[in-house]
C-alpha positions in Angstrom: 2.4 36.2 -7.2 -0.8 35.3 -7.8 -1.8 31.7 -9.3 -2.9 31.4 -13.0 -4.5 28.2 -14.0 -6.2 27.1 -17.6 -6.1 23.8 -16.8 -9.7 21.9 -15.8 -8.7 18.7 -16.6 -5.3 16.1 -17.1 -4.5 13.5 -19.8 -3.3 10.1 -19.0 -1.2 8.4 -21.6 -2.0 5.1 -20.2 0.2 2.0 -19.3 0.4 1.6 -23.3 -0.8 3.3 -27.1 -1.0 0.1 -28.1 -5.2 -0.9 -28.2 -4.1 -4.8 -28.6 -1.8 -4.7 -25.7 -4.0 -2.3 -23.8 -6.8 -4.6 -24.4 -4.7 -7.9 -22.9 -3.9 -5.4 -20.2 -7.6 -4.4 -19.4 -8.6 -8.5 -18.8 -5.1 -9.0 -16.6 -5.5 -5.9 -14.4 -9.6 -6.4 -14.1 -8.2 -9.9 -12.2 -5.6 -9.1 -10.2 -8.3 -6.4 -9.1 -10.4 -9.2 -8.1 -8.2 -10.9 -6.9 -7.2 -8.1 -4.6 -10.9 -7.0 -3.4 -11.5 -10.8 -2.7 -8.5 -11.9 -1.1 -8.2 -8.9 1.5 -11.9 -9.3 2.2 -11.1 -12.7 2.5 -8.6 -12.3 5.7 -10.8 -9.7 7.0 -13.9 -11.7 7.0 -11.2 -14.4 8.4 -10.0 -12.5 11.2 -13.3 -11.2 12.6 -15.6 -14.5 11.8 -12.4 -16.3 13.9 -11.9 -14.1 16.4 -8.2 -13.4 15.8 -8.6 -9.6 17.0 -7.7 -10.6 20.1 -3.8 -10.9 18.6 -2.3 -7.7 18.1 -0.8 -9.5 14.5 -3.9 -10.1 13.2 -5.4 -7.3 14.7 -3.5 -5.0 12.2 -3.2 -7.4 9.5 -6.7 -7.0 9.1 -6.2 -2.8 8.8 -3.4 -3.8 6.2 -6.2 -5.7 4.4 -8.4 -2.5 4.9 -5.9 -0.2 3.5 -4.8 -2.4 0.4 -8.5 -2.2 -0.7 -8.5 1.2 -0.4 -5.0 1.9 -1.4 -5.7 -0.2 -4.8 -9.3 1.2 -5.7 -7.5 4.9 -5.8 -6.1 3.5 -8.6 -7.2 0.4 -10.2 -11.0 0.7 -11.1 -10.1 4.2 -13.4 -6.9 2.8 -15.3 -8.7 -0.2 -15.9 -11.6 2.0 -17.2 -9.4 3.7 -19.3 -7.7 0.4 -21.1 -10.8 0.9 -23.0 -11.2 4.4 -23.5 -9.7 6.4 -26.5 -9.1 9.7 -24.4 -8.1 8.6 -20.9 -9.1 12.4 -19.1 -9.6 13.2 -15.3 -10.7 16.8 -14.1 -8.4 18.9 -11.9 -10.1 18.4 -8.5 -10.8 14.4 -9.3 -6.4 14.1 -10.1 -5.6 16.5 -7.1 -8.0 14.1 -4.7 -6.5 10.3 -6.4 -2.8 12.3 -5.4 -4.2 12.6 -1.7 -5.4 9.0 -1.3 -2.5 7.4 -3.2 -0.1 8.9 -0.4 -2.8 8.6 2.2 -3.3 5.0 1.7 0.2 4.7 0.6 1.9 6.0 3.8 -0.8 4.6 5.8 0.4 1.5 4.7 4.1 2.0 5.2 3.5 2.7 8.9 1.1 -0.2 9.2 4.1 -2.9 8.1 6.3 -0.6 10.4 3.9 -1.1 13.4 3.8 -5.0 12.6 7.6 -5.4 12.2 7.2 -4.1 16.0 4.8 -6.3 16.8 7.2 -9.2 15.8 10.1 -7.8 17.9 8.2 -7.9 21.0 6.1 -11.3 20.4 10.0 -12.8 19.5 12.3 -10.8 21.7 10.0 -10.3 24.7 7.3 -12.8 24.5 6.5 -13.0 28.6 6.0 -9.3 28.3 3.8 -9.0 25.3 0.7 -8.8 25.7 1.0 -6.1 28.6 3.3 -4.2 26.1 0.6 -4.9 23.0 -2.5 -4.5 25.1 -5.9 -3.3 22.9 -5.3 0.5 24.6 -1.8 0.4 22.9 -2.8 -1.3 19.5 -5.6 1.4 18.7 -3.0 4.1 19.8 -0.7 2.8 17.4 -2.9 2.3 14.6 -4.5 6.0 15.1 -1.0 7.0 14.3 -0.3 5.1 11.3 -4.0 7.1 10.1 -2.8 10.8 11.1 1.2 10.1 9.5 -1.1 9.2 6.6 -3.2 12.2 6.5 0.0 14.5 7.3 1.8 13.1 4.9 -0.6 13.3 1.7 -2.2 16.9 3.2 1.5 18.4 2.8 1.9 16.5 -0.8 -1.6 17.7 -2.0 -0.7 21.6 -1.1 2.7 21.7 -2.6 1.4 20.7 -5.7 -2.7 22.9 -5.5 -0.5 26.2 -5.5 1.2 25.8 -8.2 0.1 27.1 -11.9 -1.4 25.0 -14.5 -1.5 26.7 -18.0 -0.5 23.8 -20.2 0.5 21.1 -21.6 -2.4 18.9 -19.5 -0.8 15.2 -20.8 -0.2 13.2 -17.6 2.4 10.4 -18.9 1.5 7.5 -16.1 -2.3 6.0 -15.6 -2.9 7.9 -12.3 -1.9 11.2 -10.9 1.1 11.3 -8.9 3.5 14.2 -7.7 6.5 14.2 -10.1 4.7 13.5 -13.6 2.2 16.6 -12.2 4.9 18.5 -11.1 6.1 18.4 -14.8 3.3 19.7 -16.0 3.3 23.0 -13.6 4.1 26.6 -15.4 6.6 27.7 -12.8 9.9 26.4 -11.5 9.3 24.1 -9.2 12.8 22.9 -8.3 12.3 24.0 -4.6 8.7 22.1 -4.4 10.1 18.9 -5.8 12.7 18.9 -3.3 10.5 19.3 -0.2 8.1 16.6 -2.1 11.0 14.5 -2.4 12.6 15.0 1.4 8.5 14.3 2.8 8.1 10.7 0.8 11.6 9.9 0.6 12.7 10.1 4.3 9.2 8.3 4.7 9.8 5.6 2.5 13.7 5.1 3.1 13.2 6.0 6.9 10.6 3.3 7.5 12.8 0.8 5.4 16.0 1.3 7.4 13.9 0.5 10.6 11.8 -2.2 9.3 15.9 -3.8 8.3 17.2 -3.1 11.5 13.8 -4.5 13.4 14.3 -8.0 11.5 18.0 -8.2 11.8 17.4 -8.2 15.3 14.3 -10.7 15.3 16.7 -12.9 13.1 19.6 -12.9 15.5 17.3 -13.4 18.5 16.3 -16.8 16.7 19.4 -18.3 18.0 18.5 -18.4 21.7 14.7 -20.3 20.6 14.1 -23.7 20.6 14.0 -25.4 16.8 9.6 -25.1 16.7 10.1 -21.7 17.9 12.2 -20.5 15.3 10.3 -22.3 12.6 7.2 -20.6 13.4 9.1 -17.2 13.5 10.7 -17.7 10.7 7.4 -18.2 9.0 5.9 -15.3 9.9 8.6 -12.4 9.9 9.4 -14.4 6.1 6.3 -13.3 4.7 6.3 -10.0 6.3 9.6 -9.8 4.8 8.3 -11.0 1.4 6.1 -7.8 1.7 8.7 -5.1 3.1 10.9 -6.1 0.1 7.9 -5.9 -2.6 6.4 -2.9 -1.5 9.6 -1.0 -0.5 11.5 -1.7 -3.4 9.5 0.4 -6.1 9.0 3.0 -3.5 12.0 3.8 -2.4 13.0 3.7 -6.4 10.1 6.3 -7.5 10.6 8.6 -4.2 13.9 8.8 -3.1 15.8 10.7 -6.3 15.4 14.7 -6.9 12.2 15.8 -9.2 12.6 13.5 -12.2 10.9 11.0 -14.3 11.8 7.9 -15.9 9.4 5.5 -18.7 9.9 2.9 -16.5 8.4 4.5 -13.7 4.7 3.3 -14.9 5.6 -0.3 -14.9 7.3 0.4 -11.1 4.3 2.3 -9.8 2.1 -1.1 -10.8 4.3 -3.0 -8.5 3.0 -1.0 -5.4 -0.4 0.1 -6.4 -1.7 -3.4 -8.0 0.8 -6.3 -7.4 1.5 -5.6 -3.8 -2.2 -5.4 -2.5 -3.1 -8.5 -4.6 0.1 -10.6 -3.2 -0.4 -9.9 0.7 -3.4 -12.1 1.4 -1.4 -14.7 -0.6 1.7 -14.7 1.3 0.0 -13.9 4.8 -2.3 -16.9 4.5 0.2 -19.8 2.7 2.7 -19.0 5.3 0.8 -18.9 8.3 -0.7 -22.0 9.6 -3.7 -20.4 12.0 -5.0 -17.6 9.1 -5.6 -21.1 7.3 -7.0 -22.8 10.1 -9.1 -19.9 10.2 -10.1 -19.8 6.5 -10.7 -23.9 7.1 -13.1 -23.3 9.9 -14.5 -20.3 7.9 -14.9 -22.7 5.1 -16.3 -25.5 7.3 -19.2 -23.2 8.9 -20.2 -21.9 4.7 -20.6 -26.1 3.9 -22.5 -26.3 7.4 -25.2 -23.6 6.5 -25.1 -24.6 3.0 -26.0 -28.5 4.3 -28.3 -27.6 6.9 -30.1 -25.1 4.6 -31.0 -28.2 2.1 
């Protein structure tokens, strides 16, 4: 059958209809915006100004940093835009392309905390043999991965959705384009399409969840056999990485693992993973671990330094 489509360009309804509340909304979500392109450029500027590549933690926390930027701007700068704007539109290609890097950077990101959770299982459970099994070669292996399960991922979620029909209604009801709300919008039945799109990001989501639970459970039993300062600084770091399984994973697995539906509170969930997520990482990472903030001290130190010598 060959594919019929009238529609050129999509209609957000927004996070809200309401111009006072979407104007309280446009100066909360333009700083937690801020807050997320400074702080992740923060620890990135961190990790290579203090030469913490050489760890394989930092070496993908500053990636993670990377990919929040990116996974946030897919986003962010347009719904803030459209706080403002009486018709909130985006044109066909621009809402198929924010679908690909929401789920690029999304998965991306998923695999990322997976890869860092196993990090923390060989640092804790086989520390002499660490850094031969984390060596550099390894690391960039690894993180290659994370990039193509990204780009697999969003390529197979992106052509589900370009084939089918758009003939109208064109009235997206979220603030960015994502599979099920555009899969509502299709003129054709597309209970078989939103049950593949569901089996690709649920077993994803859910998938990488299970193994992330099952990684810490047995970093957390391990604890036992260390010393008292040992498991102190463990439980410091796998907490916050914890902190940001929980946040991240949460709303995910809620918006992806059910059949082709939508709820109204699925707008308010999707904020929790696109906006407060990216902006809360450099926050926990860096009040929970004592060397990103000797880091940021010495970072600090070298600014007052220049600034000094420079008067």
């Amino acid at each position: 059958m060959e594919k019929i489509s009238n529609v050129t360009e999509f209609v957000f309804l927004g996070l809200s209809q309401n111009i006072e509340v979407e104007e309280v909304c446009f100066v909360v979500f333009s700083f937690f915006y801020m807050v997320i392109l400074l702080g992740n450029l923060l620890i990135i500027l961190t990790v290579f100004v203090g030469n913490l590549f050489k760890s394989p933690m930092y070496f993908f926390l500053n990636y993670l940093s990377f990919v929040d930027i990116c996974y946030s701007s897919v986003t962010a700068p347009k719904m803030i835009v459209d706080l403002l704007a009486k018709r909130k539109t985006i044109s066909y290609v621009g809402c198929m392309l924010q679908l690909f890097g929401v789920h690029f950077f999304g998965c991306t990101e998923i695999f990322i905390l997976t890869v860092m959770a196993y990090d923390r299982y060989v640092a804790i459970c086989k520390p002499l043999w660490y850094m031969t099994i984390m060596d550099r070669d390894r690391c960039n292996k690894m993180l290659l991965g994370t990039w193509i399960g990204g780009f697999l991922h969003s390529i197979i979620q992106v052509a589900l959705v370009v084939q089918l029909p758009f003939c109208g209604p064109n009235e997206i009801d979220h603030y960015f384009c994502d599979v099920h709300p555009v899969l509502k919008l299709a003129c054709t039945d597309t209970y078989v399409v939103g049950g593949v799109v569901t089996a690709n990001s649920g077993t994803i989501a859910l998938g990488s969840f299970v193994i992330l639970l099952i990684s810490y459970t047995i970093i957390l039993v391990s604890l036992r056999k260390q010393s008292a300062e040992g498991r102190r600084k463990a439980l410091s770091t796998c907490g916050s990485h914890i902190a940001v399984v929980i946040i991240f994973f949460g709303p995910c697995t809620f918006m992806y693992m059910r059949p082709d539906t939508t709820f109204s509170e699925d707008k308010m969930v999707a904020v929790f993973y696109t906006i407060i997520t990216p902006m809360l990482n450099p926050l926990i990472y860096t009040l929970r671990n004592a060397e990103v903030k000797n880091a940021m001290k010495k970072l600090w130190d070298r600014r007052v330094f220049w600034e000094t010598n420079g008067k």
